[in-house]
Structures are given as C-alpha cells and as structure tokens.
C-alpha positions in Angstrom: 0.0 0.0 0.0 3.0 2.3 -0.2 1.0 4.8 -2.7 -2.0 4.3 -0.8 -5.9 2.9 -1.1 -7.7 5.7 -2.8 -11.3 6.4 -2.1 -13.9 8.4 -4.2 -13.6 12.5 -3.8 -15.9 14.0 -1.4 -16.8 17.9 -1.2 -17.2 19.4 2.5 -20.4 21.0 3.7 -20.0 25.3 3.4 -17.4 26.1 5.9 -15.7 28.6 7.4 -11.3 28.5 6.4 -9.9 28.4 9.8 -6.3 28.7 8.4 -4.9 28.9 4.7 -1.8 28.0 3.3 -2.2 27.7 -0.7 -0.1 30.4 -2.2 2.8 29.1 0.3 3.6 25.9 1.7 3.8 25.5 5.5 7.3 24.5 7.2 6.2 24.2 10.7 6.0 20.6 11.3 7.9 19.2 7.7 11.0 21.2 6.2 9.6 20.2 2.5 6.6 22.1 3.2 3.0 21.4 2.3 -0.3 23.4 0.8 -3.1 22.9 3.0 -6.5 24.0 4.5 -8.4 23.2 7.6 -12.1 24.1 7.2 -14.8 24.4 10.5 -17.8 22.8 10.2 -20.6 23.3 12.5 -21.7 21.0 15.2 -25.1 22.5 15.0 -27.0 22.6 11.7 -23.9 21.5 9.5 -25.1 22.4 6.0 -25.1 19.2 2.9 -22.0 17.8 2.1 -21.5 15.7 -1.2 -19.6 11.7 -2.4 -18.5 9.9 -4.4 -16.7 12.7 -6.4 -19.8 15.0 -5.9 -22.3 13.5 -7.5 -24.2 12.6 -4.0 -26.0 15.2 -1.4 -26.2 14.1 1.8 -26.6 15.9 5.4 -23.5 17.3 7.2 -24.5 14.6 9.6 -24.2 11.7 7.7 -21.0 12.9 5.6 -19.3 12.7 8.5 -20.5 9.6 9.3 -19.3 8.5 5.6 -15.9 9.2 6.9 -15.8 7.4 10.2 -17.6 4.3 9.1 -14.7 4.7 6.0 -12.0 4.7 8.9 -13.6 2.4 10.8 -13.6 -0.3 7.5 -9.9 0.3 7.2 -8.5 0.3 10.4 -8.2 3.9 10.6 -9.2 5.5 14.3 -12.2 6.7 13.8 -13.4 8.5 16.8 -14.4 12.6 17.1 -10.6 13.8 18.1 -8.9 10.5 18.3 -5.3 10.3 17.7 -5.1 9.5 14.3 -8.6 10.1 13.0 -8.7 12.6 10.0 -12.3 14.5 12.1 -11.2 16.7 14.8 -12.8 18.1 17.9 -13.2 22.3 17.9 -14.1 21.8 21.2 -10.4 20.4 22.5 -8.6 23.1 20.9 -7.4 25.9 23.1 -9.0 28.7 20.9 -12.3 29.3 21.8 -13.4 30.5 18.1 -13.2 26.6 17.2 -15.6 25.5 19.4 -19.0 23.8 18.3 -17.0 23.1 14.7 -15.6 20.2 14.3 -12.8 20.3 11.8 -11.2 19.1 9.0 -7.4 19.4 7.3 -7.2 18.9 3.6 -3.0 19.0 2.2 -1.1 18.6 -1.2 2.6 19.0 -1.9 1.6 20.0 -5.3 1.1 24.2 -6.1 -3.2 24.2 -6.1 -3.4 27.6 -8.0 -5.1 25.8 -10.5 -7.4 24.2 -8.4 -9.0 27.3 -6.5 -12.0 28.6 -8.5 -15.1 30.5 -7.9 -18.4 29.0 -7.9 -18.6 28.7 -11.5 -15.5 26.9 -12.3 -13.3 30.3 -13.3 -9.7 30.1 -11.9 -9.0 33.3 -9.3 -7.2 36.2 -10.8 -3.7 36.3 -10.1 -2.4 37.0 -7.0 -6.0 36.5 -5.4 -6.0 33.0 -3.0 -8.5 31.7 -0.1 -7.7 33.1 3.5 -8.6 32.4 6.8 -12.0 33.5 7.0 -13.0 33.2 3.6 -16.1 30.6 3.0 -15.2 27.7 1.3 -15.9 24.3 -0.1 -12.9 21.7 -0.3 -12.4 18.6 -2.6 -10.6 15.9 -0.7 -9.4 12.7 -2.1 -9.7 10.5 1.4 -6.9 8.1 1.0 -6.2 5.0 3.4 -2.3 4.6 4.0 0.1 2.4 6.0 2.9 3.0 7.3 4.8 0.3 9.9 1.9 -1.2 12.0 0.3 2.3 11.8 -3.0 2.6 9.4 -4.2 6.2 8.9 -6.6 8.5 6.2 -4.9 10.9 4.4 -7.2 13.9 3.6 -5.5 15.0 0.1 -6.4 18.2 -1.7 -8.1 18.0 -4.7 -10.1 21.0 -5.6 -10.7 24.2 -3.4 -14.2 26.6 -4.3 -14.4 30.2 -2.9 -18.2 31.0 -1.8 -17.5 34.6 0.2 -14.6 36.2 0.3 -14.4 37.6 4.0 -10.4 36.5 5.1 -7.6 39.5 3.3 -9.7 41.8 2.8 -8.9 45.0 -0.4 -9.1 48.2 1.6 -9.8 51.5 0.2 -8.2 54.1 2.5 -9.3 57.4 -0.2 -7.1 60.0 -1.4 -4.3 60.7 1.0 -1.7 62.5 0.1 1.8 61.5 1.5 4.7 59.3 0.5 4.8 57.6 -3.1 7.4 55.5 -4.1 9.7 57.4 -6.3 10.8 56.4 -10.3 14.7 55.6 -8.8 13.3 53.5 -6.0 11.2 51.2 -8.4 14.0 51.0 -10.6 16.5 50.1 -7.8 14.4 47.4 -6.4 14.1 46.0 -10.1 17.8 46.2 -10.1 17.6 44.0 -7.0 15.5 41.4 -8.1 12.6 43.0 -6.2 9.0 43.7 -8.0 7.4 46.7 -6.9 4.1 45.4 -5.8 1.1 47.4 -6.7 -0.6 46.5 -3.3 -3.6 43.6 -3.4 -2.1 40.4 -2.5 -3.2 37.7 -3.7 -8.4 16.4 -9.6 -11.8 17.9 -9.5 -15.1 17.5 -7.7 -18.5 18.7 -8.4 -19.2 21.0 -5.8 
C-alpha cells in the first residue's frame, strides 16, 4: 500500500477557512513544506455535504458519518478527536473560536493555484488565494495509508471553491496625500531582483 488505497472524492459542507496555506507551503511541522486548509464545520445545523466525487448530497451529519464508518472499514481511528482520526474536535482546541465546529485538514505537496475557483469553475485572478475566514468548499481525495503497523486516512487536496470572500480583505483608504514610491526607487528594487508590488495580495469535484 506504499502509494495508498484511494477512495472516491468527497466535497465538504460550506465552511468557514480556519487557516490557509495555498499560495505558500507550511514549514512548521515538515521542512519540505505542504499546501493545505483546515475548514470548521458546525456542530449544529452543519449544511449538505456531497460523495463519491460530488455527484451525491447528503446531510453534514451523515457525511461525516461516511468518513468514520470509512475509517472504521480500514482500520483507521475513527473517533471525534482521536489520535489518528482525520475529524477533529473544535471543542479540544485551546481557541475558543473553534468550538462547536468540528474540523477538517485537507494537504497537497503540489502548487493548487489551478485548483481554486469561484463558484462557476473560473480560476482566481492572479495573485488573489482563499484566506482564513473566507467561505469555502474543499475537494478531498480521502486516502487509506500504511505506514509500519500504523493505518491512517490521508485527507489529500483535490479541488478548493471560494463561496464569500471575508479572510484578506482589499481596503480603500481614499485620497491621501503622502509618501509615493519614487521612479529611482522602483527602478533600484528591479535592479535588486525585487517587484514593486502594486498592493492587493493575492483532480476535481463537483461541488
């Protein structure tokens, strides 16, 4: 099983991003990096989720049950904030703006530019990417891996759909007047290898 059991794409309820990493890859816990998002979904009232690659609505309810009874199947744990199991508990975390969500971490070591779209399909304008806070729905190819004596389900990104844009917000601060960035600056930070940056930062399901 060294590349892994894979099991049909499934599309998270709505949720909330409660962290974003897709137009950098995260070093904190592996020096290669990896692209990721967690997403919260609600305890209470958690809106339809879809399987088997989109093409079936069910309730938040029993999408989450899809995943457990998958873990269960495999060997994977497959309690709410087990060790192991790919569903975790908002409640057990220290910040109190994850609890009653329960929450889920989708990751890819390949760049997912191409995979962020808006809700008809259209890649993002350049430079634009999903932040914390932004509503979302994710993609995941669940995938059932082995390592040693250790079974686990691997929560791959496949696709990413931006619903609300509410995380990095433009801001329009009016006409001030003040410093501007002069012709021999831009030109020096050219010289340096530096663009001078004009200010807005920025496998498929059917969602």
């Amino acid at each position: 099983m060294a590349k892994g059991l894979k099991l049909p794409v499934i599309v998270t309820p709505k949720a909330v991003c409660a962290y974003a990493w897709l137009n950098k890859k995260d070093t904190k816990f592996d020096k290669e990096g990896v692209y990721k998002i967690t997403v919260l979904l609600p305890k209470k009232d958690m809106p339809d989720g879809r399987l088997d690659g989109g093409k079936t609505v069910v309730s938040g309810k029993d999408w989450i049950k899809k995943i457990l009874a998958d873990c269960k199947e495999h060997g994977v744990p497959n309690k709410i904030g087990e060790k192991g199991c790919p569903v975790k508990d908002g409640d057990k975390m220290d910040k109190e703006d994850f609890h009653g969500f329960l929450m889920i971490t989708a990751k890819t070591t390949f760049d997912p530019t191409d995979k962020i779209t808006d809700t008809k399909g259209n890649k993002l304008p350049d430079r634009q990417t999903v932040f914390s806070g932004d509503v979302v729905k994710v993609g995941i190819q669940p995938t059932i891996m082995k390592v040693n004596d250790d079974t686990y389900m691997s929560m791959y990104l496949a696709k990413v759909m931006l619903i609300d844009k509410r995380g990095g917000a433009e801001v329009d601060f009016g006409e001030t007047e003040g410093y501007i960035v002069s012709a021999a600056d831009k030109e020096r930070s050219v010289d340096m290898g530096v663009e001078a940056d004009d200010g807005d930062d920025d496998g498929n399901g059917d969602f």
